[in-house]
C-alpha positions in Angstrom: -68.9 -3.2 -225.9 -65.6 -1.8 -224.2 -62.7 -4.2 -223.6 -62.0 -4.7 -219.4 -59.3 -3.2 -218.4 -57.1 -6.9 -217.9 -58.1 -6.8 -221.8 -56.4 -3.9 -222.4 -53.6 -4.4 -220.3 -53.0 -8.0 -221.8 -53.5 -6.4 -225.7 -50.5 -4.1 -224.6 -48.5 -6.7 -223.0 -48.6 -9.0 -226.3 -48.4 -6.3 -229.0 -45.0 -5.3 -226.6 -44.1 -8.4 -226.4 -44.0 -9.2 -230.0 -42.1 -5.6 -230.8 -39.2 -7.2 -228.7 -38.9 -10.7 -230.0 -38.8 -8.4 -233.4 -36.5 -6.5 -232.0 -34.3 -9.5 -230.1 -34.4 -12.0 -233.2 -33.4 -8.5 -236.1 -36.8 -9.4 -237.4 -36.5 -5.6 -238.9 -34.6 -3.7 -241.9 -33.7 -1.0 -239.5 -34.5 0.6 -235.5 -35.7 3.8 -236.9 -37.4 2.0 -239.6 -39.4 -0.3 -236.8 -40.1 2.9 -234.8 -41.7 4.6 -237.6 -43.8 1.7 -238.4 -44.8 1.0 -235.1 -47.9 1.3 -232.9 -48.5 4.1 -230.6 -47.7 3.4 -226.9 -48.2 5.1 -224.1 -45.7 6.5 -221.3 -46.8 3.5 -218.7 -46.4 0.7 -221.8 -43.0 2.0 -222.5 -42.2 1.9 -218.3 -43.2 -2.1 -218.7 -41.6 -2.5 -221.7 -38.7 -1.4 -220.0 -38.8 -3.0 -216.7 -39.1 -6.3 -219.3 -36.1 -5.3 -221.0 -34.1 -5.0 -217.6 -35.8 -8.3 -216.2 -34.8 -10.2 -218.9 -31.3 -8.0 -219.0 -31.1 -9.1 -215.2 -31.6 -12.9 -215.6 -29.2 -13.2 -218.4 -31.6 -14.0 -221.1 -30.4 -10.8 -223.4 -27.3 -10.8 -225.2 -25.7 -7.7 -225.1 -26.8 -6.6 -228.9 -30.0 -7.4 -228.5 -30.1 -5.3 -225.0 -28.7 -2.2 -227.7 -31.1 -3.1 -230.0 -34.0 -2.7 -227.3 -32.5 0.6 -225.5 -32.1 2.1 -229.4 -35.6 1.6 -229.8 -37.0 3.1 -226.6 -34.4 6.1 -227.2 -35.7 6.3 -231.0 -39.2 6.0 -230.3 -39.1 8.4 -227.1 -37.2 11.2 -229.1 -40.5 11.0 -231.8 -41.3 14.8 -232.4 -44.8 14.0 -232.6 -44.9 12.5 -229.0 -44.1 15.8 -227.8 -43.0 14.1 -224.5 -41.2 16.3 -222.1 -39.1 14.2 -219.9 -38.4 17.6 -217.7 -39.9 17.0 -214.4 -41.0 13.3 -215.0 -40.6 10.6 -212.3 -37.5 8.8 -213.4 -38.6 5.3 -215.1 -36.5 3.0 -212.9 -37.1 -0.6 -212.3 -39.7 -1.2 -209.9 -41.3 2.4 -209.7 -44.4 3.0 -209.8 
């Protein structure tokens, strides 16, 4: 039996949301460690993992190392050679895009 798509969605949303806590409370030795060790995501987790990141940024609930700490993992793990992700001629992952 295949999980619903909600299922899936709601998986991502709390393995993500766990990765940033990590990330927000230093519950790591080091970034690129954490980026090595983590799952596999793909392009539209990363965009809401973002937009969370500037949410939260936007109602003053990050401190400013814990913003780095979240941007330095997004830039690690997006600069992965085995992703082979070509951000050339990508729609721009702002806030609120779609």
């Amino acid at each position: 039996m295949t999980p619903r798509l909600e299922e899936t969605l709601k998986g991502s949303q709390d393995r993500l949301d766990i990765l940033m806590e990590r990330i927000i409370t230093s519950e790591y030795i080091s970034i690129e460690e954490l980026v090595w060790d983590c799952d596999s995501y793909s392009i539209d987790e990363i965009r809401a993992f973002l937009d969370r990141v500037v949410e939260r940024w936007k109602a003053n609930e990050l401190a400013p190392a814990a913003m780095y700490g979240l941007l330095k993992f997004l830039y690690l793990y997006l600069s992965r050679p085995e992703l082979e992700i070509s951000l050339k001629n990508r729609v721009p992952m702002l806030h609120g895009s779609a």
